[in-house]
C-alpha positions as a Python dict, from the first residue, in 0.01 Angstrom:
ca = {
    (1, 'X'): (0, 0, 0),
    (2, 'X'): (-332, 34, -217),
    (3, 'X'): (-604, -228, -133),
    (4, 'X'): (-676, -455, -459),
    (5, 'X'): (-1012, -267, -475),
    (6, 'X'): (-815, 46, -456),
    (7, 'X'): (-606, -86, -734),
    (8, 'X'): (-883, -153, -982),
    (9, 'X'): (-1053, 204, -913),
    (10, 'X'): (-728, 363, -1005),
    (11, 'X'): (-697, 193, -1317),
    (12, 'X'): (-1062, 209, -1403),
    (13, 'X'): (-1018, 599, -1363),
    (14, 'X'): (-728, 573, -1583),
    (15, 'X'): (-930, 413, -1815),
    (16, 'X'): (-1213, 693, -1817),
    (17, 'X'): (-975, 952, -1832),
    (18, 'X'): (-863, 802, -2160),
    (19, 'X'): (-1205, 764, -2315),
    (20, 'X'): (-1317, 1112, -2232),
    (21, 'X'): (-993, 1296, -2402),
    (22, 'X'): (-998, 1016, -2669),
    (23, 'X'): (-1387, 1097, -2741),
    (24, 'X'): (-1348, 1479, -2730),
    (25, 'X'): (-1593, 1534, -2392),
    (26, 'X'): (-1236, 1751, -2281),
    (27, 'X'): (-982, 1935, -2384),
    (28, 'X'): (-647, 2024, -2278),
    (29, 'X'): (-646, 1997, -1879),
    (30, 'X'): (-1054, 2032, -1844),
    (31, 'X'): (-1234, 1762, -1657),
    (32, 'X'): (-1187, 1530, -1355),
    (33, 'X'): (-1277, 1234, -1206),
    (34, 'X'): (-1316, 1137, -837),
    (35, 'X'): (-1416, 779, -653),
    (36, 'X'): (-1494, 693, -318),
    (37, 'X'): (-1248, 518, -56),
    (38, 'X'): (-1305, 368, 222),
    (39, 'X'): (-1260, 579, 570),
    (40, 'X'): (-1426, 880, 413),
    (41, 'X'): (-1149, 916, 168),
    (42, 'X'): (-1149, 1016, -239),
    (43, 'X'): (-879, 908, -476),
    (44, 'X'): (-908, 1199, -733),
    (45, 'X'): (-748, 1319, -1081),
    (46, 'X'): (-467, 1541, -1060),
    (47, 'X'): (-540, 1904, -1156),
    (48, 'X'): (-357, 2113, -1429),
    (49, 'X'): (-321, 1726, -1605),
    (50, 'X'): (-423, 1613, -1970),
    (51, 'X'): (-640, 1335, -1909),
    (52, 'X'): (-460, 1157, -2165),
    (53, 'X'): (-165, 1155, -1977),
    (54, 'X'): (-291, 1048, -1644),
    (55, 'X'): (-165, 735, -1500),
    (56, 'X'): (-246, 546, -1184),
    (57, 'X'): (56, 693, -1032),
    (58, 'X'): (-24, 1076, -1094),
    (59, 'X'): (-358, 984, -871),
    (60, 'X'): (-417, 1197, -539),
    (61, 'X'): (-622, 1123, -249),
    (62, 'X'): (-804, 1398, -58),
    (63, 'X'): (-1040, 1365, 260),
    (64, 'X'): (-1400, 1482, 292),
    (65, 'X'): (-1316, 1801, 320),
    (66, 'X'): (-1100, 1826, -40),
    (67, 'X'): (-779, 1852, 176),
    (68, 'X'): (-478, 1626, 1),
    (69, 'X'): (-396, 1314, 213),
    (70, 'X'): (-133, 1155, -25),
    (71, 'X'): (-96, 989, -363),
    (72, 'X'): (95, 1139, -604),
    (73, 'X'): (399, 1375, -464),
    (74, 'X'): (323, 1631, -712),
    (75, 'X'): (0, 1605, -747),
    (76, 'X'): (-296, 1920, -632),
    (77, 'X'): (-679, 1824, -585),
    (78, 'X'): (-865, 2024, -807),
    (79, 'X'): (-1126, 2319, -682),
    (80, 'X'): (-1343, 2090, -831),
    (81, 'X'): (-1399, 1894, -590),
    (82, 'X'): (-1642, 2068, -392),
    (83, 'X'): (-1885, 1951, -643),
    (84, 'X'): (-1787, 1589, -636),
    (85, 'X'): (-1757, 1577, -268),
    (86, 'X'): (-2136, 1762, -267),
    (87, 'X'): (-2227, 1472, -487),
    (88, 'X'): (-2115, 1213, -233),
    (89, 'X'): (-2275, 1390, 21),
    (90, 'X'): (-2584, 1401, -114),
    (91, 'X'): (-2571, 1043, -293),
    (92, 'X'): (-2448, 763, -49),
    (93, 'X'): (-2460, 515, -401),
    (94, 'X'): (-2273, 698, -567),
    (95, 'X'): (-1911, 549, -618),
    (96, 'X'): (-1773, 749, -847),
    (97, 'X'): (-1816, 1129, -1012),
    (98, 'X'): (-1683, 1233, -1378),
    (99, 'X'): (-1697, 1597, -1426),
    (100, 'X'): (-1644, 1665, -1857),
    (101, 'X'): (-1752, 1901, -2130),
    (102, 'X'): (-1930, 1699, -2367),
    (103, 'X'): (-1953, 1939, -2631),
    (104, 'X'): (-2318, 1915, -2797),
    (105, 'X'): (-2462, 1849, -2447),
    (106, 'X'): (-2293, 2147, -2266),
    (107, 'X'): (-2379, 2363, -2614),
    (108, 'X'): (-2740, 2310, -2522),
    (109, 'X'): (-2707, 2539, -2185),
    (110, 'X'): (-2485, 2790, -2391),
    (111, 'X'): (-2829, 2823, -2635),
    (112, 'X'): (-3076, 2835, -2313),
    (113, 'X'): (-3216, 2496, -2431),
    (114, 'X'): (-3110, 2263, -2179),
    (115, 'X'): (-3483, 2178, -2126),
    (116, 'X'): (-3451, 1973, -2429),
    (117, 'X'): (-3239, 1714, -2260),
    (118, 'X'): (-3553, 1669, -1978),
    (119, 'X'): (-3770, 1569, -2285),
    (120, 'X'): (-3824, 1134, -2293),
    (121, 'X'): (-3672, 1120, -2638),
    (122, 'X'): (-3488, 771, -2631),
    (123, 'X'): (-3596, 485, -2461),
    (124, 'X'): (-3261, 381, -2311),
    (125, 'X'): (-3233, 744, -2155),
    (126, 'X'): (-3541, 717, -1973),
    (127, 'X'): (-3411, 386, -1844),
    (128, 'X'): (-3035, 500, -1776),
    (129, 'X'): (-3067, 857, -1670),
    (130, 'X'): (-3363, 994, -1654),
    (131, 'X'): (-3469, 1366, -1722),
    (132, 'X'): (-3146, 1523, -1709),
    (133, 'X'): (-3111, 1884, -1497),
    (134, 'X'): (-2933, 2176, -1517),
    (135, 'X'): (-2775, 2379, -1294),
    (136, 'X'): (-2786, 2739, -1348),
    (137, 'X'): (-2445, 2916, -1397),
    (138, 'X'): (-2238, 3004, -1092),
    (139, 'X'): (-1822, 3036, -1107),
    (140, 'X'): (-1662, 2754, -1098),
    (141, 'X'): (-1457, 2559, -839),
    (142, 'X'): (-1617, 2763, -569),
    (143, 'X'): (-1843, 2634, -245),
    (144, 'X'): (-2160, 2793, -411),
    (145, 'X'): (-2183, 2587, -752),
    (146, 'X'): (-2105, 2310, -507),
    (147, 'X'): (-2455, 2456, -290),
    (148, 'X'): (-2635, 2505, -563),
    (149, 'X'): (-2632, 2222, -757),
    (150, 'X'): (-2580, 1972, -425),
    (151, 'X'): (-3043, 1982, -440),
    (152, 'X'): (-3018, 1869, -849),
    (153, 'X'): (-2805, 1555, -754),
    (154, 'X'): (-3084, 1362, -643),
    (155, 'X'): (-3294, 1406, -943),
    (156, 'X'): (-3076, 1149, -1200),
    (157, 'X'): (-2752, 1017, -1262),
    (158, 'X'): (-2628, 1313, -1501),
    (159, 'X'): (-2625, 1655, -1418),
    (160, 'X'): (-2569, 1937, -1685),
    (161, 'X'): (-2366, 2249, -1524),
    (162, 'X'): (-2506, 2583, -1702),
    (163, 'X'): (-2188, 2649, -1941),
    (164, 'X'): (-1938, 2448, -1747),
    (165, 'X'): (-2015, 2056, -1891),
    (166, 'X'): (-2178, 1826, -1710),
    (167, 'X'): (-2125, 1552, -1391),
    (168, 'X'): (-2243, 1187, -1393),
    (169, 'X'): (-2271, 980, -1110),
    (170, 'X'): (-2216, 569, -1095),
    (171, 'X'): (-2110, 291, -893),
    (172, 'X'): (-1766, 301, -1028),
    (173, 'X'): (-1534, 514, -1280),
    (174, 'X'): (-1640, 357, -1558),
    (175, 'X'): (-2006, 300, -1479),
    (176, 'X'): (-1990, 696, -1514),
    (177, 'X'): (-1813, 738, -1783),
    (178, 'X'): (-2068, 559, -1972),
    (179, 'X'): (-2317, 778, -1831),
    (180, 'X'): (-2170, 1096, -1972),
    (181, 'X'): (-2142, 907, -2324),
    (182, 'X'): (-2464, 834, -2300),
    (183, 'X'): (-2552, 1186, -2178),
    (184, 'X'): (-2351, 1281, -2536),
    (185, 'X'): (-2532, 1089, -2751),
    (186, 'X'): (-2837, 1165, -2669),
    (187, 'X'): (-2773, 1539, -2670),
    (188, 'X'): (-2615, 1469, -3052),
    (189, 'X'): (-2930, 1287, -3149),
    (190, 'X'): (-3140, 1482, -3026),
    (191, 'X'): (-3018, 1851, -3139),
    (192, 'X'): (-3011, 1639, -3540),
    (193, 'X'): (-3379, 1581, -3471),
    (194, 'X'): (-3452, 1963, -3355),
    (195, 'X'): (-3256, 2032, -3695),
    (196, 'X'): (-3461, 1780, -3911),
    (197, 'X'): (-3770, 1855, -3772),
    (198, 'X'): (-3716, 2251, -3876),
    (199, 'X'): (-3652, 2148, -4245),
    (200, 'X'): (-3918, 2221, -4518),
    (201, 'X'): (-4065, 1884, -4699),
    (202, 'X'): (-3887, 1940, -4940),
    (203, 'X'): (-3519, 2047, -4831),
    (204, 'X'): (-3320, 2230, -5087),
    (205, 'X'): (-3050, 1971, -5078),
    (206, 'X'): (-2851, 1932, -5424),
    (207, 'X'): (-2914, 1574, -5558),
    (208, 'X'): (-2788, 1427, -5919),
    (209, 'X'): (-3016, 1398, -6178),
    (210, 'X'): (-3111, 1067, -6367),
    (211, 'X'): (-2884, 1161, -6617),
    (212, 'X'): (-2563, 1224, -6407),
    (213, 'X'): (-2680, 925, -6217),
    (214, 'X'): (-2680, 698, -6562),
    (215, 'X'): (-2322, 828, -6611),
    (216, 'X'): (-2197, 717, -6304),
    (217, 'X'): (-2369, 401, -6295),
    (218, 'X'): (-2197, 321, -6663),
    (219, 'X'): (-1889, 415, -6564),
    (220, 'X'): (-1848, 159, -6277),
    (221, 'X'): (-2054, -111, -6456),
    (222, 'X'): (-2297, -103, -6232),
    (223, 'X'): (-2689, -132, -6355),
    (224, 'X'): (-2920, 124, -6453),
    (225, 'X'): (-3137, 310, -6220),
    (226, 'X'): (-3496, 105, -6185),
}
């Protein structure tokens, strides 16, 4: 039987998984999420799963080596998790891992700007996150992206993976999840400012004239222009 702390972790992930397919950060069966156990244990997402579909039943648990312990009958641990359990290697904290592809944050290492997302743009970045790293590209699911990025972990809560999304790190499920919509955000105001800042003074944007405006103004009752 599942501890009451286990309890709330799996519906907390259920939770997550929810937000993340309900905010767009995946798609079809992209993205997992992980949390720590006690006894050196992980209760993990399902792979080959919609997010949106997960529920506290379709939960695995795998031990520090990624090998399936029990859970869900039909459930398979992700290759994934060499990166999570990296994470937890690396990060005693850490309680939790949520691997997504936020799209206008993992866009930014498909254009070779991931940089960007280092700059200290918004104040509540700075605070939450920090400079956020990137991991250069290697495959997926294997033991070296797990290497590689295992030195970046230490540097702030969210990691971007080169053209693979991103991984945040928090003290529970959903204490990451907000970290990756944060992570989002920030990327989304931040590329609008790179577009803004490009524009001319005076943007050829078509506006009405005083005359159209006086029309439409009339025809709703409304007052004239000042």
């Amino acid at each position: 039987m599942p501890t009451s702390r286990e309890r709330t972790l799996q519906r907390q992930m259920v939770r997550a998984c929810q937000a993340l397919w309900q905010r767009g950060f995946v798609a079809a069966t992209d993205g997992n999420i992980t949390a720590r156990l006690a006894k050196g244990r992980f209760l993990c997402t399902p792979s080959g799963m919609s997010k949106s579909e997960v529920r506290e039943g379709d939960l695995v648990i795998c031990d520090a080596q990624g090998k399936k312990t029990g859970g869900a009958r039909a459930g398979k641990v992700s290759n994934e998790i060499r990166v999570h359990l990296a994470a937890y290697r690396a990060r005693p904290d850490v309680g939790a891992v949520v691997h997504a592809h936020p799209p206008v944050a993992t866009a930014f290492t498909f254009a070779g700007k991931e940089d960007l997302l280092r700059w200290p743009v918004m104040p509540e970045v700075v605070v939450l996150l920090g400079p956020v790293p990137a991991v250069p590209y290697v495959t997926p699911g294997t033991e070296a992206l797990a290497e590689a990025a295992a030195p970046y972990f230490h540097e702030s809560d969210v990691v971007l993976l080169a053209q693979r999304g991103a991984v945040a790190f928090g003290a529970d499920p959903w204490d990451a999840y907000l970290k990756m919509e944060k992570l989002e955000h920030a990327a989304t105001v931040l590329k609008h400012a790179c577009e803004l800042a490009e524009l001319p003074d005076k943007p050829n944007v078509k506006v009405l004239d005083m005359k159209q405006v006086r029309e439409l103004l009339e025809l709703y009752g409304k007052d004239k222009p000042r």
